[in-house]
C-alpha positions as CSV (number, residue, x, y, z in Angstrom):
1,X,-55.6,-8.6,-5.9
2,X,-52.2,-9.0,-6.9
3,X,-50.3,-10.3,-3.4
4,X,-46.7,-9.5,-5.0
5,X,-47.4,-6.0,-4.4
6,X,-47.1,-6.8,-0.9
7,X,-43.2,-7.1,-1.2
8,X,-42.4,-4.2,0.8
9,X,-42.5,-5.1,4.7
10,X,-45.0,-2.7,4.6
11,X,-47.8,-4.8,5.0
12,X,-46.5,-6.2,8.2
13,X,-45.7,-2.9,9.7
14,X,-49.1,-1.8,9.0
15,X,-50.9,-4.8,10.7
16,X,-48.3,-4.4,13.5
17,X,-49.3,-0.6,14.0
18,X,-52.8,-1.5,14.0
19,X,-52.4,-4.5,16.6
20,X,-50.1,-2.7,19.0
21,X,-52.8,0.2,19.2
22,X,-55.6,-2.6,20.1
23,X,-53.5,-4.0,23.3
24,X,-56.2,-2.4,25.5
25,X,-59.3,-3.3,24.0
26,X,-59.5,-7.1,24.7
27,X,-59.2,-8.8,21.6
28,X,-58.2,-12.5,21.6
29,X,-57.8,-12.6,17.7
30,X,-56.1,-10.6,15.5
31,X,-55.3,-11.2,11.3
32,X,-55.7,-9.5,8.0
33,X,-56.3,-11.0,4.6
34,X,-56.1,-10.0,1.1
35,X,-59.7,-10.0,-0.5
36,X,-60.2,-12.0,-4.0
37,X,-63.0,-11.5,-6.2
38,X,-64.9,-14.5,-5.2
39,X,-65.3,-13.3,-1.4
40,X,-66.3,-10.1,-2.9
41,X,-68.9,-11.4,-4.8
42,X,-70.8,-12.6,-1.9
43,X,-70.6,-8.9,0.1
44,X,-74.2,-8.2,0.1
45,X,-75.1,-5.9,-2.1
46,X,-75.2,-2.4,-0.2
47,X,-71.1,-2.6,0.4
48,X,-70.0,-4.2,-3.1
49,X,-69.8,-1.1,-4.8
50,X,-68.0,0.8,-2.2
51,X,-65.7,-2.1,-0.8
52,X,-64.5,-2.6,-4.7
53,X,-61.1,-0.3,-3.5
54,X,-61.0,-1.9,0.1
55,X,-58.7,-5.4,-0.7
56,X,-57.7,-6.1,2.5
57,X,-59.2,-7.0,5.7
58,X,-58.5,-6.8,9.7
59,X,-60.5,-9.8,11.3
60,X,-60.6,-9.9,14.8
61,X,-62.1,-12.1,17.6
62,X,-62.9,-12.2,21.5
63,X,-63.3,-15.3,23.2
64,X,-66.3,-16.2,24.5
65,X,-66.9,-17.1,28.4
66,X,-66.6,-20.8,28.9
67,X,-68.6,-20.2,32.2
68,X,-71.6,-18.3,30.8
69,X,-71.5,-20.7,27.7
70,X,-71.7,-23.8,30.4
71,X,-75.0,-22.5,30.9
72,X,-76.4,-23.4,27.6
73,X,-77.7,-27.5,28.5
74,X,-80.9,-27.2,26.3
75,X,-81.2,-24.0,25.3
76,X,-80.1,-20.5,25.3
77,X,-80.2,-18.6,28.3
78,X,-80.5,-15.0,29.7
79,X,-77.5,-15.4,30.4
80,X,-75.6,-16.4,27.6
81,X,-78.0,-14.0,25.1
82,X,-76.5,-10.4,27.5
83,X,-72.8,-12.2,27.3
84,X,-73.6,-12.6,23.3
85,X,-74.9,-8.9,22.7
86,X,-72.0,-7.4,24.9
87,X,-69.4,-9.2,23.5
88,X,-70.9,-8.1,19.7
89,X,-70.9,-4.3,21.2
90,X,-67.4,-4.7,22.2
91,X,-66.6,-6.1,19.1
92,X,-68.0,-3.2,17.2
93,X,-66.7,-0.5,19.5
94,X,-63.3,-2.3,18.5
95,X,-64.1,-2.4,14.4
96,X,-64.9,1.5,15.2
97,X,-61.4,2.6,16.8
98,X,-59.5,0.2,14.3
99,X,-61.2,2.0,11.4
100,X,-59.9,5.3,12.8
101,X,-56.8,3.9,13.1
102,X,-56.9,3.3,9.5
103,X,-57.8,7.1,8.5
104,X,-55.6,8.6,10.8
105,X,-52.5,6.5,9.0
106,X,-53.9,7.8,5.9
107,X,-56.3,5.0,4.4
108,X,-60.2,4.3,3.9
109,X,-61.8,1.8,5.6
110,X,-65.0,-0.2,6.3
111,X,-65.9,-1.3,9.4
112,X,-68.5,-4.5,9.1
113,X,-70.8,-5.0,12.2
114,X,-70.6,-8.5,14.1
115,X,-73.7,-9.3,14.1
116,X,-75.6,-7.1,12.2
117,X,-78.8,-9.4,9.6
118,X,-79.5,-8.1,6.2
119,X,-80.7,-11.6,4.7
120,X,-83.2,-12.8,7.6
121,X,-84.3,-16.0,5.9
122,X,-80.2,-17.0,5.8
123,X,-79.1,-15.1,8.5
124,X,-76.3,-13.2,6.2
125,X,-74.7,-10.3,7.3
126,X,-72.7,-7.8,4.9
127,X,-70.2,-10.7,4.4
128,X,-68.9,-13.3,6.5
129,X,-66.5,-13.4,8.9
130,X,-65.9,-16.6,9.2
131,X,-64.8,-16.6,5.2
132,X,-62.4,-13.9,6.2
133,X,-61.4,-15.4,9.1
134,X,-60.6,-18.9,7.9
135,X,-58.8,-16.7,5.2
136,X,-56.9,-14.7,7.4
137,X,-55.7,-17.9,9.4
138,X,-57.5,-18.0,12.7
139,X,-59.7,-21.7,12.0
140,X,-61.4,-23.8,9.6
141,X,-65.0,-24.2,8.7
142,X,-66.2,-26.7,10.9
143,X,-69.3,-29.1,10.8
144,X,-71.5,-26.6,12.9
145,X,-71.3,-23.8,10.1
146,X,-69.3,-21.7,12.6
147,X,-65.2,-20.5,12.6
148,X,-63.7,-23.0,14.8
149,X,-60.3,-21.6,16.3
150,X,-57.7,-24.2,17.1
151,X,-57.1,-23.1,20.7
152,X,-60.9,-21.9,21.0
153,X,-63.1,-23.6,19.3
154,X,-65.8,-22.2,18.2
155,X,-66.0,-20.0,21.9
156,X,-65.2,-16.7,19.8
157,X,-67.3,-13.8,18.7
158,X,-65.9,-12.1,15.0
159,X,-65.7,-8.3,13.1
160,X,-64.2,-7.5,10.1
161,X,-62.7,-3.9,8.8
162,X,-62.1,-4.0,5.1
163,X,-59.4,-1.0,4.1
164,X,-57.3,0.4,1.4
165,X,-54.1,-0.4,3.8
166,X,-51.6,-2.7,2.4
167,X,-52.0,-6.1,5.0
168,X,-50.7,-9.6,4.8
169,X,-52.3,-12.6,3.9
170,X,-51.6,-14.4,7.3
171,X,-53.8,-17.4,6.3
172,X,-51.7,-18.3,3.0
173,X,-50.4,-21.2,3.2
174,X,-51.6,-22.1,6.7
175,X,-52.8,-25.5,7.2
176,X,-55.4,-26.3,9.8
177,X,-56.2,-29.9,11.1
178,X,-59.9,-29.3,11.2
179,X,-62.5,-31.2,13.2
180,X,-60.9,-34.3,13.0
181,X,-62.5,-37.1,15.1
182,X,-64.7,-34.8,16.9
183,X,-68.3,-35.2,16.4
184,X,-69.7,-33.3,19.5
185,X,-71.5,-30.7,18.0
186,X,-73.5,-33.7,15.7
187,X,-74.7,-34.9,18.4
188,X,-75.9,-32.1,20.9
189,X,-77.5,-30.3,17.8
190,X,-81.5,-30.3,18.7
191,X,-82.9,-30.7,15.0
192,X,-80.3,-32.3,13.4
193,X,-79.1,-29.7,11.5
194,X,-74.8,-30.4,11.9
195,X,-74.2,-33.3,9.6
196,X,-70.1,-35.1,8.5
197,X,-69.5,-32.4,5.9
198,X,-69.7,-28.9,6.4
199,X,-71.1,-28.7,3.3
200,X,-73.7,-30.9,4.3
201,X,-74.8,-28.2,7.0
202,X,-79.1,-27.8,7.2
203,X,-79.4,-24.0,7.3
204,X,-83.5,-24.3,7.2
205,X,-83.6,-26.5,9.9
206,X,-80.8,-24.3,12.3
207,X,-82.9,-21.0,11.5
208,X,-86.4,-22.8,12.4
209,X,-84.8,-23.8,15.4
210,X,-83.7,-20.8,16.2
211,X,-87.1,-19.0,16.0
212,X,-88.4,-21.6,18.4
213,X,-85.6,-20.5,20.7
214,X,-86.3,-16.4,20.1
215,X,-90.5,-17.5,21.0
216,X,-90.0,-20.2,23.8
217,X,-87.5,-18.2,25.4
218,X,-88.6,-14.7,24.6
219,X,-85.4,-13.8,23.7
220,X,-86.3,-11.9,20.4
221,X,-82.9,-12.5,19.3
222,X,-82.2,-15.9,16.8
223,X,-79.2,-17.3,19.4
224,X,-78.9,-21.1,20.4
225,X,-75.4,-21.9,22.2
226,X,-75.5,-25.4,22.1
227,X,-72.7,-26.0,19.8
228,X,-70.9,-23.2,20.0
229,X,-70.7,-24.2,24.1
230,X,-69.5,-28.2,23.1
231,X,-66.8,-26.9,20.9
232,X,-63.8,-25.4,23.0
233,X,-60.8,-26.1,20.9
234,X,-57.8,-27.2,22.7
235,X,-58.6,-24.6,26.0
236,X,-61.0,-27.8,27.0
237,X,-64.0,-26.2,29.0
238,X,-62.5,-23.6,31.7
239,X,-65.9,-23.7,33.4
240,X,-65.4,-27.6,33.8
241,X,-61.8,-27.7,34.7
242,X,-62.5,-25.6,37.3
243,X,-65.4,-27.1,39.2
């Protein structure tokens, strides 16, 4: 996708239409990217074909409850697994109106799930929002194989809309600090999965974990909590601060 076409204003004003008409729908994070042909080529295969058109991409994000998280010590809990499943439903009720948004200004869109599985062994979805994420700006890849956001960690919940609609590329030429010195999640990790690089990430030993988690707990649902809860950005922990 050529990103000079984007010379207009046009983009912005989109992005700003489509943010203005969210106000009441409590997001925490909003962007947009451009889509190149390498993310594309990881789409799973059921939306390649028809996201081929769709080069941009909305990615938005709600925070997570640094309370509910707090109660994720050594495993998932009740708890934290109906705060999880709402805050995906909200999500997609969001993806759903921005979508509309899109047709009603004239454009086609694509709204992706937020936590929908199609590859159960590696737990992919249609794509990944934290790709588009960190593309569109809002955090790095950090060690724990999740989005980390700078001012919430990795406390957020993400959905992507791919679209026809000219957007910007709000993550061009961003630079994030990444994890830095902070090693928290290496250490509360169970299995040993979270390792120095990202790249370095055990993706057999987080998913066996996780079934252990969806049996012991009879959850039925592949949710752990336990890094996602020690990484909370530059917020700190709410939960903490306040008790």
């Amino acid at each position: 996708m050529d990103e000079t076409l984007n010379n207009s204003g046009e983009d912005k004003k989109n992005l700003k239409s489509l943010k203005s008409s969210t106000e009441n729908l409590g997001i925490d994070l909003f962007s947009s990217t451009i889509i190149d042909s390498e993310m594309r080529r990881k789409f799973h295969k059921s939306i390649r074909e028809v996201s081929v058109s769709l080069d941009y991409a909305v990615v938005i994000g709600i925070r997570l409850s640094a309370p509910i998280l707090a109660t994720v010590k050594k495993a998932p809990t009740w708890t934290y697994f109906y705060h999880y499943r709402m805050v995906n439903f909200a999500l997609d009720q969001a993806i759903l109106f921005i979508s509309g948004e899109c047709r009603r200004m004239g454009y086609r869109s694509l709204p992706i799930p937020a936590s929908q599985i199609m590859d159960w062994n590696r737990l992919l979805g249609h794509l990944s929002h934290r790709e588009l994420g960190s593309s569109a700006g809002l955090g790095w890849w950090g060690r724990n194989n999740l989005l980390v956001n700078p001012e919430y960690g990795a406390h957020i919940r993400l959905a992507s809309i791919l679209t026809d609609m000219p957007l910007p590329n709000l993550g061009k030429g961003k630079k994030m600090d990444g994890c830095g010195e902070c090693r928290k999640c290496i250490d509360v990790c169970p299995v040993g999965a979270i390792h120095e690089n990202p790249e370095d990430f055990n993706l057999d030993k987080c998913v066996a974990q996780l079934r252990r988690f969806s049996k012991s707990k009879k959850l039925n649902t592949m949710i752990c909590g336990l890094c996602v809860n020690i990484c909370s950005g530059k917020i700190g922990n709410f939960y903490k601060r306040e008790n």
